[in-house]
PDB file of N, CA, C, O and CB in Angstrom:
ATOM      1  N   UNK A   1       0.844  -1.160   0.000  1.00  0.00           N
ATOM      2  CA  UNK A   1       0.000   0.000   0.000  1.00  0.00           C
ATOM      3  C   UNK A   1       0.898   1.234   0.000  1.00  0.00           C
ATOM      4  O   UNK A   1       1.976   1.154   0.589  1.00  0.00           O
ATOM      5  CB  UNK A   1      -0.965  -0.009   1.214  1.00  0.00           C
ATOM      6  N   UNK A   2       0.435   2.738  -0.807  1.00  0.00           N
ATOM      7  CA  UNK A   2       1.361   3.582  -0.901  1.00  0.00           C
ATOM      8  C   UNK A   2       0.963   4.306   0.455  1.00  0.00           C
ATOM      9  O   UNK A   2      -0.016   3.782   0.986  1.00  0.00           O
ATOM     10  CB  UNK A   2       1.396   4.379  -2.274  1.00  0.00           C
ATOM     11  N   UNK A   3       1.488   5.374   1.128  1.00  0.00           N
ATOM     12  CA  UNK A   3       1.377   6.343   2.031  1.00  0.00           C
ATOM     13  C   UNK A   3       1.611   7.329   1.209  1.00  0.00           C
ATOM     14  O   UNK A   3       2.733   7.375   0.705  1.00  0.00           O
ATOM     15  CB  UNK A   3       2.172   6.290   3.184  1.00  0.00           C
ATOM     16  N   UNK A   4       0.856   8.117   0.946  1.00  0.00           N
ATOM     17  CA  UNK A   4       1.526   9.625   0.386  1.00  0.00           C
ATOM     18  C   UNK A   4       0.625  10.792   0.995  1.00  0.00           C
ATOM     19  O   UNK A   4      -0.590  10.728   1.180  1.00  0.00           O
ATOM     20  CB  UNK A   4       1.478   9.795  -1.508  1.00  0.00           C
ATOM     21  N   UNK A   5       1.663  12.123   1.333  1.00  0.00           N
ATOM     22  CA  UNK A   5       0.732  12.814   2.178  1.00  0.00           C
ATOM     23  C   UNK A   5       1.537  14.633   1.495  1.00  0.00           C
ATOM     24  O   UNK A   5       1.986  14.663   0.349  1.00  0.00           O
ATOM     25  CB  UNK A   5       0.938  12.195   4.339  1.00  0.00           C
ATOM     26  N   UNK A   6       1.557  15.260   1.933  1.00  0.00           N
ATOM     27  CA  UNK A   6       2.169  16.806   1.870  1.00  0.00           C
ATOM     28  C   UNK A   6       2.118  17.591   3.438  1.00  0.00           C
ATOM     29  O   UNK A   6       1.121  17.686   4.153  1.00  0.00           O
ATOM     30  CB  UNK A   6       1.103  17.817   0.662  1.00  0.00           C
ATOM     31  N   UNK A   7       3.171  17.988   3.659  1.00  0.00           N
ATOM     32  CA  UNK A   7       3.744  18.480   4.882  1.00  0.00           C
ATOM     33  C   UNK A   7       4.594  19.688   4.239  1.00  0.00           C
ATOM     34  O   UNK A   7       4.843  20.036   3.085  1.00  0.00           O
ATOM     35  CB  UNK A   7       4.655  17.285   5.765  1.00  0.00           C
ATOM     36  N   UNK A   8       5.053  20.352   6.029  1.00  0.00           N
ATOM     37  CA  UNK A   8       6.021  21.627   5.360  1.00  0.00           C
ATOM     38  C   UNK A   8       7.477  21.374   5.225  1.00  0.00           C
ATOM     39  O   UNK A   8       8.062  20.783   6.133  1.00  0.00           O
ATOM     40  CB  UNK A   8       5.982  22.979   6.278  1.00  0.00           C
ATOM     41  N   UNK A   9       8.316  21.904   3.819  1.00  0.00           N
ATOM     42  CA  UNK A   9       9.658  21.311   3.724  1.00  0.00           C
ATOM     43  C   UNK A   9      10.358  21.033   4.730  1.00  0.00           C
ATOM     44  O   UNK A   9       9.760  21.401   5.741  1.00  0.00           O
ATOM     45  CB  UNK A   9      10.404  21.951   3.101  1.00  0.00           C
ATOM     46  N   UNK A  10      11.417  20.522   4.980  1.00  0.00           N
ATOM     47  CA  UNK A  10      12.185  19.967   6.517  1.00  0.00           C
ATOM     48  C   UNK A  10      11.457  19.862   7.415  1.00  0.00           C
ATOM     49  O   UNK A  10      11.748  20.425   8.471  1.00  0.00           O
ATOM     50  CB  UNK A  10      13.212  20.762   7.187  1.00  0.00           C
ATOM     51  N   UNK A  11       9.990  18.932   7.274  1.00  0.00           N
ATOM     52  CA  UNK A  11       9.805  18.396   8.505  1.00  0.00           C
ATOM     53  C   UNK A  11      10.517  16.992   8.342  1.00  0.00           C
ATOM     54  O   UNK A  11      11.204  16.421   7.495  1.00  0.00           O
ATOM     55  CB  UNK A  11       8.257  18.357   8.918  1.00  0.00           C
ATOM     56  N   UNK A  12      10.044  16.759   9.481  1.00  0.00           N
ATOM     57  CA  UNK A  12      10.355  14.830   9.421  1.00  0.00           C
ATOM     58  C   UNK A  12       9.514  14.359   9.786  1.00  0.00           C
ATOM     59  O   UNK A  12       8.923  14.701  10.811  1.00  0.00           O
ATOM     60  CB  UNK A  12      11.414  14.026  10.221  1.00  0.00           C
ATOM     61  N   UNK A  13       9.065  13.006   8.719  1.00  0.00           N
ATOM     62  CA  UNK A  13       8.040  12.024   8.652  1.00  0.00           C
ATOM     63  C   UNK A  13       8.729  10.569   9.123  1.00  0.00           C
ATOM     64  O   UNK A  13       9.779   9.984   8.859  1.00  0.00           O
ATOM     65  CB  UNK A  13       7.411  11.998   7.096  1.00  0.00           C
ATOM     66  N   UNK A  14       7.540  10.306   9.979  1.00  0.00           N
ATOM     67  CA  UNK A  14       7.927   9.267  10.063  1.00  0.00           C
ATOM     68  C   UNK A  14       6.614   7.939  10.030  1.00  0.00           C
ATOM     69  O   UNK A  14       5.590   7.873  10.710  1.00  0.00           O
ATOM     70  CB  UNK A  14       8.773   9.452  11.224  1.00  0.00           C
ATOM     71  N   UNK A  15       7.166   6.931   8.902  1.00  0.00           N
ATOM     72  CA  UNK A  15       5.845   6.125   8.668  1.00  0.00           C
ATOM     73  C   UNK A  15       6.021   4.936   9.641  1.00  0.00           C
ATOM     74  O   UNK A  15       7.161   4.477   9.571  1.00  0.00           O
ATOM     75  CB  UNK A  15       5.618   5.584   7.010  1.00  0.00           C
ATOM     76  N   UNK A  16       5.035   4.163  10.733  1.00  0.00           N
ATOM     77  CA  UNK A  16       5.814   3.138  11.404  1.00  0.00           C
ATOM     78  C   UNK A  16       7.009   3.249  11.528  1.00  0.00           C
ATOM     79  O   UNK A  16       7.902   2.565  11.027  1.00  0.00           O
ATOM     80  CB  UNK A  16       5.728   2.084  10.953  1.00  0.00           C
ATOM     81  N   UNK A  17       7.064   4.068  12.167  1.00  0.00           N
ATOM     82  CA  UNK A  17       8.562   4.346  12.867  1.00  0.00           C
ATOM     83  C   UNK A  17       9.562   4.393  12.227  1.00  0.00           C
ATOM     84  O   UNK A  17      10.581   4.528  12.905  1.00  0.00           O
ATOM     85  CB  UNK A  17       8.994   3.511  13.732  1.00  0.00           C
ATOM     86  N   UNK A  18       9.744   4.312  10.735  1.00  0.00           N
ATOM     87  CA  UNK A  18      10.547   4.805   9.765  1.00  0.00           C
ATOM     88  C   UNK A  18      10.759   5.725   9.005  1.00  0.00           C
ATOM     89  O   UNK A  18       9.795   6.035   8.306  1.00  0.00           O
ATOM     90  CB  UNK A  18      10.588   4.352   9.256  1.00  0.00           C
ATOM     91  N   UNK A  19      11.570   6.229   8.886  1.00  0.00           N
ATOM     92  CA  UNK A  19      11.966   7.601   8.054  1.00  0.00           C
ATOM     93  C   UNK A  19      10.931   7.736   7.036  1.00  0.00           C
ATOM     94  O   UNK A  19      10.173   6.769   6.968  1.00  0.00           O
ATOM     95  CB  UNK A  19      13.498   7.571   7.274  1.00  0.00           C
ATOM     96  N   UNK A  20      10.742   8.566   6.338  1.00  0.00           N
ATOM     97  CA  UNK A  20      10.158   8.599   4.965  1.00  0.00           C
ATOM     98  C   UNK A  20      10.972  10.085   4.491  1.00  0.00           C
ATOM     99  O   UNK A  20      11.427  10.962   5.225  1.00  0.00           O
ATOM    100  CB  UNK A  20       8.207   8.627   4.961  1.00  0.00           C
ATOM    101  N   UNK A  21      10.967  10.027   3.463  1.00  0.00           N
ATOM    102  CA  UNK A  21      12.099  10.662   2.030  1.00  0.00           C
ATOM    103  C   UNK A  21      11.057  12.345   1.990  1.00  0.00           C
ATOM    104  O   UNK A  21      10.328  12.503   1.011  1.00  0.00           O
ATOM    105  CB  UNK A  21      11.913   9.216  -0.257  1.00  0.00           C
ATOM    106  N   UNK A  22      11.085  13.171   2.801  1.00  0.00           N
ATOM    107  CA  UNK A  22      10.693  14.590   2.224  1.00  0.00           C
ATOM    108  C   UNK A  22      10.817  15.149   1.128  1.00  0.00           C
ATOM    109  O   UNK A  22      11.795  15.877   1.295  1.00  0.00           O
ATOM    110  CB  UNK A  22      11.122  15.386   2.719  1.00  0.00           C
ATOM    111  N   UNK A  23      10.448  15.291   0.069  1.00  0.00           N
ATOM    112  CA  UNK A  23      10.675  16.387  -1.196  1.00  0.00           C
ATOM    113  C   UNK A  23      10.997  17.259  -0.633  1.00  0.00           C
ATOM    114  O   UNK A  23      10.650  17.306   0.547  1.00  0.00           O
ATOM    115  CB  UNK A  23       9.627  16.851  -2.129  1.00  0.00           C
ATOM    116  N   UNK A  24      11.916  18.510  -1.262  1.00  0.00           N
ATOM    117  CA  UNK A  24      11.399  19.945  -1.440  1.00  0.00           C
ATOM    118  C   UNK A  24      10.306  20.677  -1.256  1.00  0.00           C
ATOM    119  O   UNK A  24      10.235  21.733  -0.626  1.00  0.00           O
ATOM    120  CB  UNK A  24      11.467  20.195  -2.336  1.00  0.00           C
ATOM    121  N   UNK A  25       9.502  20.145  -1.775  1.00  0.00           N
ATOM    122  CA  UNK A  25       7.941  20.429  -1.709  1.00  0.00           C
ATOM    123  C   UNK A  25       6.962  19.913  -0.601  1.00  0.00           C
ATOM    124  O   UNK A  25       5.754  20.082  -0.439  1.00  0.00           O
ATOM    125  CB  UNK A  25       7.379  19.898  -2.902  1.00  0.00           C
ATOM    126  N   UNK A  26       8.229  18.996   0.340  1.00  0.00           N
ATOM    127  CA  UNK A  26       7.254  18.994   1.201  1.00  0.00           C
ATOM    128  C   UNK A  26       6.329  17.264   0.827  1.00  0.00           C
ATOM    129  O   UNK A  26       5.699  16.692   1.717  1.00  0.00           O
ATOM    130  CB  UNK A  26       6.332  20.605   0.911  1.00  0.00           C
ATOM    131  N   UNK A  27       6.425  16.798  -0.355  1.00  0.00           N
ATOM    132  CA  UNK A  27       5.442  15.649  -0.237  1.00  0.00           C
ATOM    133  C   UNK A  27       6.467  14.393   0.129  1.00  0.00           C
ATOM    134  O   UNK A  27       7.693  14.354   0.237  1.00  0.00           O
ATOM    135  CB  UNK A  27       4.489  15.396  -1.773  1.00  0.00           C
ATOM    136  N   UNK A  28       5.481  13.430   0.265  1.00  0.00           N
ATOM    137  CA  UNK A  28       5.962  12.084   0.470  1.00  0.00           C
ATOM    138  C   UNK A  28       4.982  10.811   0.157  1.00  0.00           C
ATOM    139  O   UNK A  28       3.753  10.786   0.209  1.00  0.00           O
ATOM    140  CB  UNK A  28       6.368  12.037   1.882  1.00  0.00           C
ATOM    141  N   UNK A  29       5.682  10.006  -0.105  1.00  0.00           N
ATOM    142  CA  UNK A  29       5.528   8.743  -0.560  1.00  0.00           C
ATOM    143  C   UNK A  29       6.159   7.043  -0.470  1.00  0.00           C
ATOM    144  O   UNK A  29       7.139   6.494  -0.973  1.00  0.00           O
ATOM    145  CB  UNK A  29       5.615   9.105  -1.483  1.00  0.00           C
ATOM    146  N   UNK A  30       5.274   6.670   0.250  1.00  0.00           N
ATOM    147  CA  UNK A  30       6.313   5.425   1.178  1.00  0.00           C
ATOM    148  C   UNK A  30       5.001   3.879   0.757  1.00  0.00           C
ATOM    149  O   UNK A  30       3.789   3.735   0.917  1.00  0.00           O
ATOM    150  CB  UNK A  30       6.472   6.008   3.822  1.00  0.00           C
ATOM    151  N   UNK A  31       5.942   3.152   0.272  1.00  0.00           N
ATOM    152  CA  UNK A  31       5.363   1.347   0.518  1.00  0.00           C
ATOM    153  C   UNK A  31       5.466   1.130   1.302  1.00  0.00           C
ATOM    154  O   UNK A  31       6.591   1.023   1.789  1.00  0.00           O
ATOM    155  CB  UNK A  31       5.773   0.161   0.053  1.00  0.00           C
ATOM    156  N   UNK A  32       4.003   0.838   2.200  1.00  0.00           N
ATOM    157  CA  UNK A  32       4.033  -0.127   3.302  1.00  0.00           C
ATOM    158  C   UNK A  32       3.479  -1.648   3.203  1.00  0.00           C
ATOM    159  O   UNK A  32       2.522  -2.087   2.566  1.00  0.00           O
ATOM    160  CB  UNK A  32       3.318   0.501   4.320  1.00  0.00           C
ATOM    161  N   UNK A  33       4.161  -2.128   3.825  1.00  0.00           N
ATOM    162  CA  UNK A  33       3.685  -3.623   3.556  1.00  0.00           C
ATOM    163  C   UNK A  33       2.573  -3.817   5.070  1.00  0.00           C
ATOM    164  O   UNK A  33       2.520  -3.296   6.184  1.00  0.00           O
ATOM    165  CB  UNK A  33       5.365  -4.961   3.498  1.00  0.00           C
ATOM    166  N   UNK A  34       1.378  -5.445   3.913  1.00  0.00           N
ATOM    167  CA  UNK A  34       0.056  -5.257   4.655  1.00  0.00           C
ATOM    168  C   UNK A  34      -0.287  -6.519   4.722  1.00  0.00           C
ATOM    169  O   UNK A  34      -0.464  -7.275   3.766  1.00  0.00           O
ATOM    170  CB  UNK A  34      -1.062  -4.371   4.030  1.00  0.00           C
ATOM    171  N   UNK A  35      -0.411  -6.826   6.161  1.00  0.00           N
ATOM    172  CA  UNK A  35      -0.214  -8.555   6.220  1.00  0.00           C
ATOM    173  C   UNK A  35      -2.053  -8.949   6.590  1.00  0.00           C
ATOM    174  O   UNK A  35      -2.595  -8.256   7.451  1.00  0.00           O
ATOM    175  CB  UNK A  35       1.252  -9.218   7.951  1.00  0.00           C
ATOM    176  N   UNK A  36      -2.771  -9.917   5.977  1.00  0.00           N
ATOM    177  CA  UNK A  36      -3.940  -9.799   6.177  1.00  0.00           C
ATOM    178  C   UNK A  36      -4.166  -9.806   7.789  1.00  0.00           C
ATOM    179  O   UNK A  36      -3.423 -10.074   8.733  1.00  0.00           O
ATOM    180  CB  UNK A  36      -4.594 -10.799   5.399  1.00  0.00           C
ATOM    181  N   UNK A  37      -5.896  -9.279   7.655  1.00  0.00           N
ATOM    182  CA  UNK A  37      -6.487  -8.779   8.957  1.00  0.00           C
ATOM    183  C   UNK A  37      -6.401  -7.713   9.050  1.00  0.00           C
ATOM    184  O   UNK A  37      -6.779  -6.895   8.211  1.00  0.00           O
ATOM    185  CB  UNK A  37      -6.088  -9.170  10.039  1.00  0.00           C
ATOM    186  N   UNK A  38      -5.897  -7.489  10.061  1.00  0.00           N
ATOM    187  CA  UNK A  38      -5.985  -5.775  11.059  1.00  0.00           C
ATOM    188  C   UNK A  38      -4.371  -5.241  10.729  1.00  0.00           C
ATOM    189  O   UNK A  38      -3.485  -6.079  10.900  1.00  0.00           O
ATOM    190  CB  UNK A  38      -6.269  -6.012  13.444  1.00  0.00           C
ATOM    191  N   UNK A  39      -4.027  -4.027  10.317  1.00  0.00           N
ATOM    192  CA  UNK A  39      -3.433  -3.380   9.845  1.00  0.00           C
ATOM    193  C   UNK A  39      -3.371  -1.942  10.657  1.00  0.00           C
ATOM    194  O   UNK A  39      -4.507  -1.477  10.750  1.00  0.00           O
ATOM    195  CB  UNK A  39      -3.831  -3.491   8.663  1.00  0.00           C
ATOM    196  N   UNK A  40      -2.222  -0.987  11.360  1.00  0.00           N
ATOM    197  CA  UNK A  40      -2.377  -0.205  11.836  1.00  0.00           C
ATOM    198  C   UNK A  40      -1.105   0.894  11.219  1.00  0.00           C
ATOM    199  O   UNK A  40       0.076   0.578  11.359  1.00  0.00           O
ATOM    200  CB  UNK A  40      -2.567  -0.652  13.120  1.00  0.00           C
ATOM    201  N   UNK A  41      -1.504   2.195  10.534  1.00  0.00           N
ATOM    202  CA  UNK A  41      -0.225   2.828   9.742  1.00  0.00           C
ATOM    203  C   UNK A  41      -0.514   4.145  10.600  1.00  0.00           C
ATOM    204  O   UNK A  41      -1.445   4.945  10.513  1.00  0.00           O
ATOM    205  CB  UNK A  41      -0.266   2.982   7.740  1.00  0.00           C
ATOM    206  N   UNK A  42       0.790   4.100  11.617  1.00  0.00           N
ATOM    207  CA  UNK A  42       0.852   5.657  12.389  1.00  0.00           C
ATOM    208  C   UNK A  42       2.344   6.432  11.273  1.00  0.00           C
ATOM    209  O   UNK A  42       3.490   6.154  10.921  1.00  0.00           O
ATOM    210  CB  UNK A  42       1.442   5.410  14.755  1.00  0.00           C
ATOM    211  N   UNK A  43       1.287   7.532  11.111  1.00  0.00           N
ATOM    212  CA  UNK A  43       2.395   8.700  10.028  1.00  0.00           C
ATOM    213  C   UNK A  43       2.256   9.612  11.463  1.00  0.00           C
ATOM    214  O   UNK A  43       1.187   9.793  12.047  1.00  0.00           O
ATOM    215  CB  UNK A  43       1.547   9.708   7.954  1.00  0.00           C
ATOM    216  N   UNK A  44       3.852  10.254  11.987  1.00  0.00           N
ATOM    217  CA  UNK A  44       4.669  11.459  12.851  1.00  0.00           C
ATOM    218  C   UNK A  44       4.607  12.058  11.737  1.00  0.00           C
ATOM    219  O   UNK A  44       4.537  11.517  10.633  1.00  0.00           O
ATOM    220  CB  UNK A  44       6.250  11.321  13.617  1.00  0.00           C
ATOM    221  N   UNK A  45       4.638  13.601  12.055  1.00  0.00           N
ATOM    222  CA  UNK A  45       5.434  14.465  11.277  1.00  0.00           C
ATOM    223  C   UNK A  45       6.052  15.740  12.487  1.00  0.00           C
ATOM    224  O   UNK A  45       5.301  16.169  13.363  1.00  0.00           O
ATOM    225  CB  UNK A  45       4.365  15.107   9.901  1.00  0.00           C
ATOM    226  N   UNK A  46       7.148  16.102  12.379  1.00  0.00           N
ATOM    227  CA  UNK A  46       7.893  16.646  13.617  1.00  0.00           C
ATOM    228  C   UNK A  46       8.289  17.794  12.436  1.00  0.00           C
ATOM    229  O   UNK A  46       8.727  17.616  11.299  1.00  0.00           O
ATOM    230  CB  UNK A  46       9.306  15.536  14.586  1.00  0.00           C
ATOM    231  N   UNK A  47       7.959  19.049  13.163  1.00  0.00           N
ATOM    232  CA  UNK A  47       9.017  20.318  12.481  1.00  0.00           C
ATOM    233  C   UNK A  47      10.101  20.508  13.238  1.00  0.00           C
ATOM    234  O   UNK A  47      10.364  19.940  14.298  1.00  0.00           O
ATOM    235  CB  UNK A  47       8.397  21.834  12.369  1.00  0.00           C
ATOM    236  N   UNK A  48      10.992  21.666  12.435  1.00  0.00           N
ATOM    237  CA  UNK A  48      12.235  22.107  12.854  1.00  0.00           C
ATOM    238  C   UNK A  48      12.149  22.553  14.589  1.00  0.00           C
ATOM    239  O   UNK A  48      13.098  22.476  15.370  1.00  0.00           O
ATOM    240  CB  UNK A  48      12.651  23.395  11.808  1.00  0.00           C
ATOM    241  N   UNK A  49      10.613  23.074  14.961  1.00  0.00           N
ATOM    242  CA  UNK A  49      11.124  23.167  15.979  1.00  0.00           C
ATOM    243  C   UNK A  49      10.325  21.950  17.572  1.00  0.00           C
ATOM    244  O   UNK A  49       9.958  22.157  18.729  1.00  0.00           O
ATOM    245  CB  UNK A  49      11.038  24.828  16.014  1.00  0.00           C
ATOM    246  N   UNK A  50      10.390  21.117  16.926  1.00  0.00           N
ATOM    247  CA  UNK A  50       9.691  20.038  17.387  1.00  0.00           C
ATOM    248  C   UNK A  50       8.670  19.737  17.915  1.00  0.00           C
ATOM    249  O   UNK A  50       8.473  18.916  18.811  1.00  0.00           O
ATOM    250  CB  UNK A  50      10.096  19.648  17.882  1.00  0.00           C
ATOM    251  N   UNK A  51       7.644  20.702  17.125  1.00  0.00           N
ATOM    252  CA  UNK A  51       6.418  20.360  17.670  1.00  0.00           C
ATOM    253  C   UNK A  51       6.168  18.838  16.570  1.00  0.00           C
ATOM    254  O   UNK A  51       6.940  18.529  15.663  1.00  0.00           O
ATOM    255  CB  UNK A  51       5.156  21.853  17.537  1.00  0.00           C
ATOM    256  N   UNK A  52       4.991  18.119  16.931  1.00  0.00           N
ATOM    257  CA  UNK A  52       4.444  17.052  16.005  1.00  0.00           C
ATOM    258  C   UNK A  52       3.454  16.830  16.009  1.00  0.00           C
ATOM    259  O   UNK A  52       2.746  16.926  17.012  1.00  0.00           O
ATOM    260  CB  UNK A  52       4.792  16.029  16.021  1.00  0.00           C
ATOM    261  N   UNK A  53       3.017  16.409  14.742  1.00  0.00           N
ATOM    262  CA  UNK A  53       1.340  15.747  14.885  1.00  0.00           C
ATOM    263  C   UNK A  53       1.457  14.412  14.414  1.00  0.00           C
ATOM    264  O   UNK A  53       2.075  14.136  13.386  1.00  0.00           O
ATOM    265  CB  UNK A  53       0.031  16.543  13.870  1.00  0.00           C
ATOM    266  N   UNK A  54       0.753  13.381  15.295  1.00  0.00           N
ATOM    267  CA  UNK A  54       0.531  11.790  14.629  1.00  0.00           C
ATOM    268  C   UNK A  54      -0.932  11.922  14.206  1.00  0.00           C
ATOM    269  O   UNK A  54      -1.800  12.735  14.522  1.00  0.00           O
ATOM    270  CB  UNK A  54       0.753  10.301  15.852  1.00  0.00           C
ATOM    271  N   UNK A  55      -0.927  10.832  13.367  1.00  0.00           N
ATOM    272  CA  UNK A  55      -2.092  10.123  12.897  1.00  0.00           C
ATOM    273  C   UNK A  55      -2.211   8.885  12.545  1.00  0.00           C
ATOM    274  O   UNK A  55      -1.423   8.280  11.819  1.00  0.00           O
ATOM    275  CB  UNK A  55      -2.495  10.594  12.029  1.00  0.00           C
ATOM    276  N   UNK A  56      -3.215   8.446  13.049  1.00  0.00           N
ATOM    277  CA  UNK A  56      -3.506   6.296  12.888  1.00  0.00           C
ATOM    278  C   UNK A  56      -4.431   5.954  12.097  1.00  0.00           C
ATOM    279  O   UNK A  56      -5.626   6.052  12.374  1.00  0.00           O
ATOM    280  CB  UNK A  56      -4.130   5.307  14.325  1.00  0.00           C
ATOM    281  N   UNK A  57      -3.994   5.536  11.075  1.00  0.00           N
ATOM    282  CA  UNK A  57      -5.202   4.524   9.860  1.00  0.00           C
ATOM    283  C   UNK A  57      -5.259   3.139  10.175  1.00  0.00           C
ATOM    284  O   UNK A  57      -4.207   2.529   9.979  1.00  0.00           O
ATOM    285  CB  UNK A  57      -4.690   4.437   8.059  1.00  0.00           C
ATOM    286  N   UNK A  58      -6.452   2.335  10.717  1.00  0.00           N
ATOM    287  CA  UNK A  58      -6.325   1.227  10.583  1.00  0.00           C
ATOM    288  C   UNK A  58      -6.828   0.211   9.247  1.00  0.00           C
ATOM    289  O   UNK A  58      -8.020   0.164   8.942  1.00  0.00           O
ATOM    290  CB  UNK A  58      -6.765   1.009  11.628  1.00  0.00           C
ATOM    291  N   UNK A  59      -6.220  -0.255   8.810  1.00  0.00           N
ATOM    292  CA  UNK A  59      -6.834  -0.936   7.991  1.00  0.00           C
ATOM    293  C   UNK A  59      -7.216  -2.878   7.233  1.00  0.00           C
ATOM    294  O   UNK A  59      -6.591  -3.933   7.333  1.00  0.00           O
ATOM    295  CB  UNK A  59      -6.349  -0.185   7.393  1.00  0.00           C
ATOM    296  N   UNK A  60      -7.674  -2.744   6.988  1.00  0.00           N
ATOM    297  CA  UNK A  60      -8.267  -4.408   7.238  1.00  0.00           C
ATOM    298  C   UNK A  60      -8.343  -4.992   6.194  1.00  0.00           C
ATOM    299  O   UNK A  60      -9.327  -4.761   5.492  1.00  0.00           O
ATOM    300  CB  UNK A  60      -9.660  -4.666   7.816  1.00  0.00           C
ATOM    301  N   UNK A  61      -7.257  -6.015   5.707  1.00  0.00           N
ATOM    302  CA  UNK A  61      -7.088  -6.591   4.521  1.00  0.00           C
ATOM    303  C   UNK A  61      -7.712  -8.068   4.817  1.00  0.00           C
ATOM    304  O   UNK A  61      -7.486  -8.943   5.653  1.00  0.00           O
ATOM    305  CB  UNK A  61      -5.535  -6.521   4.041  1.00  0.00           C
ATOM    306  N   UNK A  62      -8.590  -7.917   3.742  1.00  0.00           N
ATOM    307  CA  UNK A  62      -9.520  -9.149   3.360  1.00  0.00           C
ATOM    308  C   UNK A  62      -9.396 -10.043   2.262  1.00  0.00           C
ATOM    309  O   UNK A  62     -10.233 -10.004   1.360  1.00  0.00           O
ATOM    310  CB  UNK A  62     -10.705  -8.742   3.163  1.00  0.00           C
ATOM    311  N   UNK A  63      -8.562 -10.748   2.238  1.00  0.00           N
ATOM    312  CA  UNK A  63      -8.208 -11.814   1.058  1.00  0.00           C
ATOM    313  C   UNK A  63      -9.456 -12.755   0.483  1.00  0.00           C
ATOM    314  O   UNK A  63      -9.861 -13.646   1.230  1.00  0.00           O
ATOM    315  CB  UNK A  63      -7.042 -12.887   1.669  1.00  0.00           C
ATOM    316  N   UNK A  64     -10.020 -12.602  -0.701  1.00  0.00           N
ATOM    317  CA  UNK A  64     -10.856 -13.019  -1.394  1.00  0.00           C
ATOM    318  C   UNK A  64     -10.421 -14.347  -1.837  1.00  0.00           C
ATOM    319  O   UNK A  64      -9.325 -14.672  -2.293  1.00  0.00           O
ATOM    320  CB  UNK A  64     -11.138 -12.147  -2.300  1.00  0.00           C
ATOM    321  N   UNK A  65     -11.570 -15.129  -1.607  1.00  0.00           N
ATOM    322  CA  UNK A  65     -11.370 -16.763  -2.276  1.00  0.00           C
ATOM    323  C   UNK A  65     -11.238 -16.886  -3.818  1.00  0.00           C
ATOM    324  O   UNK A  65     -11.833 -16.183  -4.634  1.00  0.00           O
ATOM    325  CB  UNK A  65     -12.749 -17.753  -1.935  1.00  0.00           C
ATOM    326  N   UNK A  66     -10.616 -17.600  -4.011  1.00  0.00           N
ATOM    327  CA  UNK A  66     -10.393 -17.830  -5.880  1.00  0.00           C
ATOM    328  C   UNK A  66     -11.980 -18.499  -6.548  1.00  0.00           C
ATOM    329  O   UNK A  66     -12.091 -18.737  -7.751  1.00  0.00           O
ATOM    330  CB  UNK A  66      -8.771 -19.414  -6.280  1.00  0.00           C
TER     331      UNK A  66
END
């Protein structure tokens, strides 16, 4: 699944607790991997002067029978 979001240049993102790649511009774009069931993707974003905001998507992968 992609993550992609827009923030202000030099913040820092962080997807599940991993870095994610800032543009210039501020956007981003990260593969997360999604194991069936219950699924939980917390995106940080921290500015220069360390304030932050999180946010939690849960999501629920349902594998369809053939």
């Amino acid at each position: 699944m992609e993550v992609s979001g827009q923030t202000d240049p030099g913040t820092e993102v962080l997807i599940n607790g991993q870095p994610a790649e800032v543009d210039a511009d501020g956007s981003f774009n990260v593969a997360v991997g999604l194991s069936s069931g219950g699924n939980s993707i917390t995106v940080v974003a921290r500015n220069k002067a360390g304030r932050e905001t999180s946010v939690i998507r849960r999501v629920e992968v349902v594998n369809a029978e053939p």
